[in-house]
ROSE-830227 format. One record per residue (C-alpha): residue number from 1; residue in three letters; x, y, z. Coordinates in Angstrom, 2 decimals. Each point is the difference from the previous one (the first is absolute). Layout:
BEGIN
+-----+------+---------+---------+---------+
: seq : type :       x :       y :       z :
+-----+------+---------+---------+---------+
: NUM :  ALA :       X :       Y :       Z :
...
+-----+------+---------+---------+---------+
END
This chain:
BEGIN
+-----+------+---------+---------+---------+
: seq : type :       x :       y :       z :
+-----+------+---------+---------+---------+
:   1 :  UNK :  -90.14 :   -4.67 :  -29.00 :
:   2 :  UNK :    3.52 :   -1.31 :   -0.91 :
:   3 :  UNK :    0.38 :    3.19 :   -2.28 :
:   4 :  UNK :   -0.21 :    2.65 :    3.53 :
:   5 :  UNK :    2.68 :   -2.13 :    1.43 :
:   6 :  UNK :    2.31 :    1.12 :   -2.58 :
:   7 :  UNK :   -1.29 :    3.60 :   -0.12 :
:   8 :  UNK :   -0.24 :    0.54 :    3.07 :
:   9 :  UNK :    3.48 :   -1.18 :    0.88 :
:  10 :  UNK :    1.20 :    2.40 :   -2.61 :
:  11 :  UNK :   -2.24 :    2.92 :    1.50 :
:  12 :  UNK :    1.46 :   -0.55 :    3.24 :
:  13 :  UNK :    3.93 :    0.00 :   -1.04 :
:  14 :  UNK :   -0.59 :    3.24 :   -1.75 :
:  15 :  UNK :   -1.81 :    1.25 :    2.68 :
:  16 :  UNK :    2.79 :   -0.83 :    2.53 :
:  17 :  UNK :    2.24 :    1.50 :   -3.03 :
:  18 :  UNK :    2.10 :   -3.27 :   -0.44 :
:  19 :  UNK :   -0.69 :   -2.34 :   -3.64 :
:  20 :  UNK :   -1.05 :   -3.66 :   -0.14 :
:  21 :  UNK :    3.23 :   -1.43 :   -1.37 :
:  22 :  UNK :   -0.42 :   -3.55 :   -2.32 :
:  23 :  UNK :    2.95 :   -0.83 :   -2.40 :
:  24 :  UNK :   -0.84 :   -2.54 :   -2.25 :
:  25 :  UNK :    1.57 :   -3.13 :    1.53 :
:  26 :  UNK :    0.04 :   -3.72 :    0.02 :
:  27 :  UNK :    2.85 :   -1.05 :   -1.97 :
:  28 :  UNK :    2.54 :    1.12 :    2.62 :
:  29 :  UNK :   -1.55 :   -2.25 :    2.51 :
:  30 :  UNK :    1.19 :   -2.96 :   -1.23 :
:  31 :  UNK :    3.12 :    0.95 :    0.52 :
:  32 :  UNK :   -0.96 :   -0.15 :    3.86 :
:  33 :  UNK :   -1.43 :   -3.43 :    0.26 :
:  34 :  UNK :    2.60 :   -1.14 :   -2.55 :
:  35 :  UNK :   -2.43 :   -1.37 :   -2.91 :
:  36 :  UNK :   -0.81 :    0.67 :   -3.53 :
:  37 :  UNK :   -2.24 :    1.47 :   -2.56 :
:  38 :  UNK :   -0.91 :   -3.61 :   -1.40 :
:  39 :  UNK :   -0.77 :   -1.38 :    3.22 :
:  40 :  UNK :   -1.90 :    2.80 :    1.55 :
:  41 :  UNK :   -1.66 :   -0.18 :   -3.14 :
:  42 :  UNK :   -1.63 :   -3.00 :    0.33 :
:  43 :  UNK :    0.15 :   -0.50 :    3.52 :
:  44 :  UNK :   -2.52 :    2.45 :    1.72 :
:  45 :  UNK :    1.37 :   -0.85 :    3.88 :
:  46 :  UNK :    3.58 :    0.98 :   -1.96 :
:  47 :  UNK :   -1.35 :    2.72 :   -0.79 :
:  48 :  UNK :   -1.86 :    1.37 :    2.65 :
:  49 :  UNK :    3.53 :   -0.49 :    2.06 :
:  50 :  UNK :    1.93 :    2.66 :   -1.84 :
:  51 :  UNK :   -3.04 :    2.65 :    0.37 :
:  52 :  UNK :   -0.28 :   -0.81 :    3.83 :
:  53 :  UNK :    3.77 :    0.48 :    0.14 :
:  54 :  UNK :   -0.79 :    3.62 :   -1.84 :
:  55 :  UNK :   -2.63 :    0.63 :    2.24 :
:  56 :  UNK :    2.03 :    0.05 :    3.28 :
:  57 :  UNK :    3.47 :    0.99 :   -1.74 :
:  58 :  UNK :   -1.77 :    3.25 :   -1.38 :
:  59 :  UNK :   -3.45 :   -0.30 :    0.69 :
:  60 :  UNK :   -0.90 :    2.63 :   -3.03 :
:  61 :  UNK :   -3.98 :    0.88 :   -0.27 :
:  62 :  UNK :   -0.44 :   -2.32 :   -2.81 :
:  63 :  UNK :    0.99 :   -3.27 :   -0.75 :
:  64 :  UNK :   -0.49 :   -1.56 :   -3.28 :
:  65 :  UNK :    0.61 :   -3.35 :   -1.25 :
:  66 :  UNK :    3.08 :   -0.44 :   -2.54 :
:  67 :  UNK :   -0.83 :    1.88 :   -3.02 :
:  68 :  UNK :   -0.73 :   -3.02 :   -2.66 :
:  69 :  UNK :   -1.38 :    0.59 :   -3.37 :
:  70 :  UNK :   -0.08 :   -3.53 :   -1.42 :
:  71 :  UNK :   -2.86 :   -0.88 :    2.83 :
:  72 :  UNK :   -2.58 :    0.47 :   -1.83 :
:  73 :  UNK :    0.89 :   -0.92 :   -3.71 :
:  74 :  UNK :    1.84 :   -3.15 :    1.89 :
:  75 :  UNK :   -3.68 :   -0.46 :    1.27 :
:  76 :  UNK :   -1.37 :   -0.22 :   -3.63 :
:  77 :  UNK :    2.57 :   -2.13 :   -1.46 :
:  78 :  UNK :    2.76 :    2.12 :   -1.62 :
:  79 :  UNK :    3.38 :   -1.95 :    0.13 :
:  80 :  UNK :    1.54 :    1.80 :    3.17 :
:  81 :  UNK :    3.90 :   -0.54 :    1.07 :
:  82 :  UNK :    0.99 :   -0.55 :    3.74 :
:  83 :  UNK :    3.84 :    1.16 :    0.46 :
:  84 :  UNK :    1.36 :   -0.21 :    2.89 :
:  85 :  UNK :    1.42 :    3.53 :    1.28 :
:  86 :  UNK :   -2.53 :    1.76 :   -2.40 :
:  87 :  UNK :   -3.59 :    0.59 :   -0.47 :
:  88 :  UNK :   -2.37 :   -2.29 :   -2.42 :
:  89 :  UNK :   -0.01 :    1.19 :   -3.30 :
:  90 :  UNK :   -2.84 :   -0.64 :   -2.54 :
:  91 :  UNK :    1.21 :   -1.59 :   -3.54 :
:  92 :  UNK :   -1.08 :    1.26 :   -3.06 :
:  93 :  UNK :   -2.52 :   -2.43 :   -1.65 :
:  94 :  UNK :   -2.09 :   -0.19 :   -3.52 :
:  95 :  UNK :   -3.27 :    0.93 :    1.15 :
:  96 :  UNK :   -3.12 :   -0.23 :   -2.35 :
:  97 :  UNK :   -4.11 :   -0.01 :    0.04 :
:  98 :  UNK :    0.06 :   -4.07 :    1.29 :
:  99 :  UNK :    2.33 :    1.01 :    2.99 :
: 100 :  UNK :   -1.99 :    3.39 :    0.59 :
: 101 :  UNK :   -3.47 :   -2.51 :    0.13 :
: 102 :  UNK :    1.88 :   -2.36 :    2.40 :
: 103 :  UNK :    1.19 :    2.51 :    2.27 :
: 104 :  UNK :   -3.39 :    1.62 :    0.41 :
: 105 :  UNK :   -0.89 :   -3.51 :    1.61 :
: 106 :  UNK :    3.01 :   -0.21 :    2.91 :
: 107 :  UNK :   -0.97 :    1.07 :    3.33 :
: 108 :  UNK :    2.78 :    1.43 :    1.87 :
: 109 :  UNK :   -1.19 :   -0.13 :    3.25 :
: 110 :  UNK :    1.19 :   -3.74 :   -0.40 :
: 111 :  UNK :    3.46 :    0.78 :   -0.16 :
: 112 :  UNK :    2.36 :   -1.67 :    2.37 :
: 113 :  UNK :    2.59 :    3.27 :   -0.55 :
: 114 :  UNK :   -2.70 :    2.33 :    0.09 :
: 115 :  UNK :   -1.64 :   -1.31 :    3.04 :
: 116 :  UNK :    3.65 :    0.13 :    1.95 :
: 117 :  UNK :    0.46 :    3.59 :   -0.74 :
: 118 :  UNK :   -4.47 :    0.60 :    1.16 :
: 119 :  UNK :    1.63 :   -2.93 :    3.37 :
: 120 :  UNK :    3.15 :    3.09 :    0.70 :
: 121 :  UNK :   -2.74 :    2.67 :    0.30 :
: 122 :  UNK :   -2.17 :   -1.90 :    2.18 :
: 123 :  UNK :    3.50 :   -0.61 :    2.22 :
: 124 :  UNK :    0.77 :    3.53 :   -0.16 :
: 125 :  UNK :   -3.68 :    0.74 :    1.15 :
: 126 :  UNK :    0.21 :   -2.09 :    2.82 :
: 127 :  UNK :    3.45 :    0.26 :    1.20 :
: 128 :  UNK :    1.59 :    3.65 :   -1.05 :
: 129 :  UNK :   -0.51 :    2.92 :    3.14 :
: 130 :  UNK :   -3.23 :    1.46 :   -0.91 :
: 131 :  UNK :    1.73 :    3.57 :   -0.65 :
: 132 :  UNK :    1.68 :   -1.78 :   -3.40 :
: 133 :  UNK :   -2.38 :    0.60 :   -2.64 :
: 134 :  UNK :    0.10 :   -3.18 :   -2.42 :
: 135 :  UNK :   -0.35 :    0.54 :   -3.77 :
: 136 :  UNK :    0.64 :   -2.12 :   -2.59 :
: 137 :  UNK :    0.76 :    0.54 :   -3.79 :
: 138 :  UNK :   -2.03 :   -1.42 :   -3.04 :
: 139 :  UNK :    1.15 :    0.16 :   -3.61 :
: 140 :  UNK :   -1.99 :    3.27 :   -1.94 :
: 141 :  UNK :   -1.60 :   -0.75 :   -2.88 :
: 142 :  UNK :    1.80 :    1.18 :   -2.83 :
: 143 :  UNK :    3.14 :   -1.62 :    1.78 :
: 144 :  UNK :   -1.30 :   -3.41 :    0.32 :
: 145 :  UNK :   -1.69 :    0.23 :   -3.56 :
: 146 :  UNK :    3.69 :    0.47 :   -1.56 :
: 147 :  UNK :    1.43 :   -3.08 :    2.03 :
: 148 :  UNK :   -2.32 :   -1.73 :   -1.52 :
: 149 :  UNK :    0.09 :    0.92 :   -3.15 :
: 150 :  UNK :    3.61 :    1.58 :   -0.24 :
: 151 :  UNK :    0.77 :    3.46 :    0.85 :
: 152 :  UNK :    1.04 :    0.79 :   -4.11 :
: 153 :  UNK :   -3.50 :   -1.25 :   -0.75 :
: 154 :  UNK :   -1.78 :    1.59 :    2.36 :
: 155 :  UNK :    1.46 :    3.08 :   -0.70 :
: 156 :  UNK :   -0.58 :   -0.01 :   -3.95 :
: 157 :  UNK :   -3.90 :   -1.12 :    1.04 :
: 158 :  UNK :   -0.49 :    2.85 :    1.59 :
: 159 :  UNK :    0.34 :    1.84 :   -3.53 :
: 160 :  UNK :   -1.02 :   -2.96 :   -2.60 :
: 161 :  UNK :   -2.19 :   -2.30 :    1.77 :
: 162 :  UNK :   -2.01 :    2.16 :    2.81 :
: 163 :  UNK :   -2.85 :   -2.44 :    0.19 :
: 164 :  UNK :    2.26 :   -3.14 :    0.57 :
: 165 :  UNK :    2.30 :    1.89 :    2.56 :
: 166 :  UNK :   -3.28 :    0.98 :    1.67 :
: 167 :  UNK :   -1.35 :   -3.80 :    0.38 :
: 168 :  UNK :    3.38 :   -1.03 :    1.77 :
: 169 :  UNK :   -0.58 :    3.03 :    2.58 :
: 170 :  UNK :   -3.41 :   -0.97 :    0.62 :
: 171 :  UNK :    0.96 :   -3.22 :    0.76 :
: 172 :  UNK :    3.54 :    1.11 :    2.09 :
: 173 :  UNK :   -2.11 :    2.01 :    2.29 :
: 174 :  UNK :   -2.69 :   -2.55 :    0.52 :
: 175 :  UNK :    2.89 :   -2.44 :    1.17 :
: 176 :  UNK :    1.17 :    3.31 :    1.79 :
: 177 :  UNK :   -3.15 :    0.34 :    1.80 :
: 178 :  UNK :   -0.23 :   -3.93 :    0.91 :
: 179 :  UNK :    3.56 :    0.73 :    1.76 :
: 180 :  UNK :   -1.16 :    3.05 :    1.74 :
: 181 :  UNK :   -2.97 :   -1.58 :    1.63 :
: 182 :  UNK :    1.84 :   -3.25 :    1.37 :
: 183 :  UNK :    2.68 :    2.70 :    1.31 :
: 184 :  UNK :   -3.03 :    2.18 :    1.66 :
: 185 :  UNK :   -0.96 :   -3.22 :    1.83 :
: 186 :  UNK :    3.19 :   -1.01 :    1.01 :
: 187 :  UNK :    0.10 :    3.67 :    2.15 :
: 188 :  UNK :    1.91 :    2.51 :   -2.64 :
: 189 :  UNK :   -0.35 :    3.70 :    0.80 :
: 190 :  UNK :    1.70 :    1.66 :   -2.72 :
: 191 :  UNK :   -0.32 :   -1.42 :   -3.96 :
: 192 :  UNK :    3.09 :    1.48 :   -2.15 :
: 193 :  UNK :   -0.42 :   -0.40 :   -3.91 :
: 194 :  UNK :    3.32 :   -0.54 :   -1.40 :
: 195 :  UNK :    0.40 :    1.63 :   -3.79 :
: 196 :  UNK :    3.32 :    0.19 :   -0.70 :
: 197 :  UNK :   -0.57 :   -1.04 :   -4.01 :
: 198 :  UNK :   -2.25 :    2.80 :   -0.47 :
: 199 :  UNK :    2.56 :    2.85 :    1.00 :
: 200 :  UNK :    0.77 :   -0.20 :   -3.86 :
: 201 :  UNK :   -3.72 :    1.11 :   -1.49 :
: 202 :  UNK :   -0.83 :    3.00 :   -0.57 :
: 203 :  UNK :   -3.20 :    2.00 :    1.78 :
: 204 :  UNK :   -2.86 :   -1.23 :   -2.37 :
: 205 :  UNK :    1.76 :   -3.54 :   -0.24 :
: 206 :  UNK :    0.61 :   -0.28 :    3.83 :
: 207 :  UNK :   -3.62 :    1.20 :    0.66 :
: 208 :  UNK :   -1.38 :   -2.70 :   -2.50 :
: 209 :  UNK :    1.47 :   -3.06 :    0.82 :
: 210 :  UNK :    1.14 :    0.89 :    3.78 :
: 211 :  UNK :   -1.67 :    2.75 :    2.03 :
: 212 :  UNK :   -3.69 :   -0.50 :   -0.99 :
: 213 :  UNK :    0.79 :   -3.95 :    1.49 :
: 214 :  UNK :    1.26 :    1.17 :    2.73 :
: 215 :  UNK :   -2.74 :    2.26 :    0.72 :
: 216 :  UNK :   -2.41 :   -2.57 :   -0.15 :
: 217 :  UNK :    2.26 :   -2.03 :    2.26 :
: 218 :  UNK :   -0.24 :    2.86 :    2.49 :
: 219 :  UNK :   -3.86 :    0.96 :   -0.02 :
: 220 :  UNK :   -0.48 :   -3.79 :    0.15 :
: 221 :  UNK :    1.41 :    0.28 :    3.33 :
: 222 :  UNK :   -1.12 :    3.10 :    1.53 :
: 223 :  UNK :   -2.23 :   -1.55 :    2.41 :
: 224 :  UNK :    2.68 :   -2.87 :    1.05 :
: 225 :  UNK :    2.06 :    2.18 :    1.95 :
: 226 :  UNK :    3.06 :   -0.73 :   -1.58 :
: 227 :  UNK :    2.72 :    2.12 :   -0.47 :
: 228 :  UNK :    0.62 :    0.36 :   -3.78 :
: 229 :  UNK :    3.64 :    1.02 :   -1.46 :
: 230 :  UNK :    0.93 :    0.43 :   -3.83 :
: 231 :  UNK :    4.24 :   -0.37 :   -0.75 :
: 232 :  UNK :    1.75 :    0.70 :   -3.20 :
: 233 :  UNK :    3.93 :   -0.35 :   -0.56 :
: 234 :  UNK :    1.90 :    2.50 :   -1.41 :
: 235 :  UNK :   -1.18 :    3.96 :   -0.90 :
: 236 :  UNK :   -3.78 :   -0.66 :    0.09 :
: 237 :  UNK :    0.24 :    3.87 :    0.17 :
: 238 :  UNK :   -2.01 :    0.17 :   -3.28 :
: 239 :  UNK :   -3.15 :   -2.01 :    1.30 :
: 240 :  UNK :   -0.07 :    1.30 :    3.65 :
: 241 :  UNK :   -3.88 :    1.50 :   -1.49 :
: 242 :  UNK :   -1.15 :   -3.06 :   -1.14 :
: 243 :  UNK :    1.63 :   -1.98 :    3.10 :
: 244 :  UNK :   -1.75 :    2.52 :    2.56 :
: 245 :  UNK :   -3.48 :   -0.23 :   -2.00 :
: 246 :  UNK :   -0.60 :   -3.78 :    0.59 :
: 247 :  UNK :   -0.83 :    1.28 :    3.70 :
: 248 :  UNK :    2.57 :   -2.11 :    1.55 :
: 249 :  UNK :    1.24 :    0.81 :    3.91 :
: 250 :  UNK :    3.41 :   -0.19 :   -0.78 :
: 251 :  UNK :    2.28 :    0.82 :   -2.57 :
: 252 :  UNK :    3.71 :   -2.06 :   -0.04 :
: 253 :  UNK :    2.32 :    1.68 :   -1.80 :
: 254 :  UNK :    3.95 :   -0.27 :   -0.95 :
: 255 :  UNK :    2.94 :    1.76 :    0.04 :
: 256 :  UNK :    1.49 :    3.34 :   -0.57 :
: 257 :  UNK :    3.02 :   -1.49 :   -1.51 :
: 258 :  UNK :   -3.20 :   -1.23 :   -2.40 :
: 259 :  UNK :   -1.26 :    3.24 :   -0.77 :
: 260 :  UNK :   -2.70 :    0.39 :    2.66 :
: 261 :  UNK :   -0.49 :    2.92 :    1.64 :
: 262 :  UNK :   -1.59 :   -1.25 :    3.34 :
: 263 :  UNK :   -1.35 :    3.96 :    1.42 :
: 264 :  UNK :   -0.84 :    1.10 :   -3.77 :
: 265 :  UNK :   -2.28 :   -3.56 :   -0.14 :
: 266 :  UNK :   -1.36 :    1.46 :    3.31 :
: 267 :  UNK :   -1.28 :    2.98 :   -1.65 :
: 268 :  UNK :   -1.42 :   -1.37 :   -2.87 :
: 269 :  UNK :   -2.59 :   -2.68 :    1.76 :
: 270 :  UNK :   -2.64 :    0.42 :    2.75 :
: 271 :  UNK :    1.02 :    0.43 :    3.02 :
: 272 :  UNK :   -2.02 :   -2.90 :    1.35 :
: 273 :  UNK :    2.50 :   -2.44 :   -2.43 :
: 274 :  UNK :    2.53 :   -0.84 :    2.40 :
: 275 :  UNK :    3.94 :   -0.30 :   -1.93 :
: 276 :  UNK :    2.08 :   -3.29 :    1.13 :
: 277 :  UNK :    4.36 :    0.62 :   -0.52 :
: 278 :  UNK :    1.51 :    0.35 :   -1.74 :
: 279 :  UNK :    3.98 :   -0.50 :    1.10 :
: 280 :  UNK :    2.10 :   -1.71 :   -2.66 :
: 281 :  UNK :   -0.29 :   -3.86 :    1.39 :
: 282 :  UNK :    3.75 :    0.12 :   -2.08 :
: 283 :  UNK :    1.28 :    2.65 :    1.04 :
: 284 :  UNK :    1.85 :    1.07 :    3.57 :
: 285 :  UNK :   -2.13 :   -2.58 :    2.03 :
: 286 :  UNK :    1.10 :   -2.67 :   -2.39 :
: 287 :  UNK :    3.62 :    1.01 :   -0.20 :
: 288 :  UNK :    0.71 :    2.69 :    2.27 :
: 289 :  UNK :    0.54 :    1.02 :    3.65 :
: 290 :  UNK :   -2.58 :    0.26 :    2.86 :
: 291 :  UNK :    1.35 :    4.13 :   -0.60 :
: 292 :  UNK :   -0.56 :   -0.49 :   -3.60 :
: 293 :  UNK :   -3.72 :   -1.06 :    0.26 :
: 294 :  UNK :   -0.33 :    2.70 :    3.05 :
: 295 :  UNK :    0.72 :    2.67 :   -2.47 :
: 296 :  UNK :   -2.29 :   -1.31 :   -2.78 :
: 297 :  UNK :   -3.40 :   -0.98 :    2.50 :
: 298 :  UNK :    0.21 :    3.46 :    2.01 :
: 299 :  UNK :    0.24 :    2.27 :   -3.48 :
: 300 :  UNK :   -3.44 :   -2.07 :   -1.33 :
: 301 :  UNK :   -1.36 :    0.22 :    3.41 :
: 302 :  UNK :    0.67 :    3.89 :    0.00 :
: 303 :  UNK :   -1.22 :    0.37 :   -3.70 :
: 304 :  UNK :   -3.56 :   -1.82 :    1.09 :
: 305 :  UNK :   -0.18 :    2.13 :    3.40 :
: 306 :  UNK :   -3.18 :    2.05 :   -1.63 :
: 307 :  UNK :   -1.54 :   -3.36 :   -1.06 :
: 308 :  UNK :   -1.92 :   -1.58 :    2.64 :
: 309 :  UNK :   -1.00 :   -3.02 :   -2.59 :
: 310 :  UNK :    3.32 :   -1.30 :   -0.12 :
: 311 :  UNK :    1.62 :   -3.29 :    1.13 :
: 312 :  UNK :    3.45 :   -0.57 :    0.35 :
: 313 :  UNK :    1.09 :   -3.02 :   -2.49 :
: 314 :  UNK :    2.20 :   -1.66 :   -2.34 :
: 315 :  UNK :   -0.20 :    0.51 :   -3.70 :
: 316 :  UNK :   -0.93 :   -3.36 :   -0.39 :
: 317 :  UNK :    1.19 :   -3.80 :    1.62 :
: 318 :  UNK :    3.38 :    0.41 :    1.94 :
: 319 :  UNK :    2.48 :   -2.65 :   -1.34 :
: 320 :  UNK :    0.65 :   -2.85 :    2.23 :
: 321 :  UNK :    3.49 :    1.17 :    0.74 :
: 322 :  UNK :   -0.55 :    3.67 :    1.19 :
: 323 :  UNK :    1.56 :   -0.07 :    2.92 :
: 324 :  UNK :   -1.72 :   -0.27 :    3.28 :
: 325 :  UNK :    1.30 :    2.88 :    1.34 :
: 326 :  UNK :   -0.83 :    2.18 :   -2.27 :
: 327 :  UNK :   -3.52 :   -0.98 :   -0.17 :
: 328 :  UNK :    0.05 :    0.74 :    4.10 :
: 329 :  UNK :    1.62 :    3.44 :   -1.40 :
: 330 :  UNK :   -3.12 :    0.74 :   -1.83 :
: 331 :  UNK :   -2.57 :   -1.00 :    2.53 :
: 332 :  UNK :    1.53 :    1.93 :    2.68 :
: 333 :  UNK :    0.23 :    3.05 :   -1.94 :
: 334 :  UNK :   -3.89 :   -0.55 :   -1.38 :
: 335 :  UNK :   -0.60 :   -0.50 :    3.82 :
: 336 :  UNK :    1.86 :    3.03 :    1.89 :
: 337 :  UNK :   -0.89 :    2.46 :   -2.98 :
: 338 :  UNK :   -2.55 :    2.52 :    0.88 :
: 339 :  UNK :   -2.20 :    1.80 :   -2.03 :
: 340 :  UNK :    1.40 :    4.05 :   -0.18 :
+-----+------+---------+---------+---------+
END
């Protein structure tokens, strides 16, 4: 199965007392085959270019896809804007009971944007060193439910209109699921479910309208083999329960200049949960010296030393202008640590 390739390479670098090291990157190669967000965007062989370039630059454990929100609500119609030298970004739009009825009807396994991010993974499948575990990233529920509906409106739902907030995720994470099959056929190993929205509900809100999806999600595939990964921006510190209870492999988290506490998180959750970071992707690898992101990767690494369900990673997405250097700072230092 799919899933024993990534625990077993995780077994076996704890074993040999050394950590599986994956910063969240795909931005920053760009920047090495001189495109752009736009055009990688919507041009898959684009896009597979700058995470090839990644993979024998760094050549990290994982490789995911550029992290991209607006693919699925793009997928379903929401007005989405294509800059340039920045990531799509999904406009906020009346939405009402005729649009709801219409969207029910799209199938987004039609989707000429969709389809080149599900064409990347099947490049990455066929073409990356087998070692390079590929993942790619899908929109969570509650996340893509407030681009759809606006993040103000999603938020006051959750407290005056349960039952309508509760359609839109029902229908978010059957698109979701629609997205994660084409990506399972196309080769992907590891599925990461990107929340960032729902960093701002509480326990009993985030549970509701986020974690009970994503559990669902998860036990859907338990027999697929794939990989599955839940990510929230910002102190999730508060739902780390109701994030480790949906069962997922994987748990992404960011920052300590957040508020996250990456060897506290590892004594709160099972101990077959692996953690994923969490350095600041703006801090000393974005603006700092090779020394500078030395210092910060070995004190994390020595922190998780008693933690063997730990990979070394990134908060969340590097920028596209953290310097190359200092990303091959990082890797080498995930690479010669060793395990005390």
């Amino acid at each position: 199965m799919i899933k024993n390739i990534f625990t077993e390479q995780l077994q076996k670098a704890y074993k040999e007392k050394r950590r599986l090291v994956a910063p969240l990157i795909g931005a920053p190669g760009l920047n090495i085959t001189e495109s752009t967000i736009k055009l990688a965007q919507q041009n898959y062989g684009e896009h597979f270019k700058a995470l090839n370039a990644i993979a024998k630059t760094f050549s990290p454990d994982i490789i995911f896809p550029l992290m991209d929100l607006s693919v699925e609500a793009n997928a379903i119609g929401c007005y989405t804007l294509f800059p340039k030298e920045e990531s799509a970004t999904v406009m906020k739009e009346h939405f009402d009971d005729d649009k709801i009825t219409r969207l029910e009807k799209i199938n987004i396994a039609y989707d000429t944007r969709l389809l080149g991010y599900v064409k990347t993974v099947k490049l990455m499948s066929i073409n990356l060193p087998k070692n390079i575990m590929r993942g790619a990233y899908v929109a969570g529920p509650y996340s893509l439910s407030s681009l759809m509906i606006g993040a103000e409106e999603a938020a006051m739902a959750t407290v005056t209109n349960e039952d309508y907030l509760k359609r839109i995720c029902d229908i978010a994470t059957e698109r979701i699921q629609k997205y994660i099959h084409l990506l399972i056929a196309a080769g992907v190993q590891i599925i990461c479910i990107l929340e960032p929205t729902a960093v701002l509900l509480g326990p009993d809100q985030f549970q509701q309208f986020s974690a009970s999806y994503v559990r669902y999600i998860n036990e859907s595939l338990k027999f697929t083999g794939v990989t599955t990964m839940y990510h929230v921006c910002g102190n999730a510190t508060h739902l780390i329960e109701n994030m480790s209870q949906t069962g997922v492999d994987i748990l992404s988290l960011d920052s300590a200049h957040v508020g996250v506490d990456l060897p506290a998180v590892a004594k709160q959750i099972p101990q077959e949960t692996t953690i994923l970071g969490n350095i600041n992707p703006t801090g000393s690898i974005l603006t700092g010296s090779p020394a500078d992101v030395k210092s910060e990767v070995n004190s994390l690494l020595d922190s998780m030393d008693p933690y063997p369900n730990f990979i070394l990673g990134t908060g969340c997405d590097l920028p596209q202008d953290t310097p190359i250097e200092n990303i091959k700072a990082f890797m080498k230092i995930g690479r010669d640590h060793r395990i005390k």
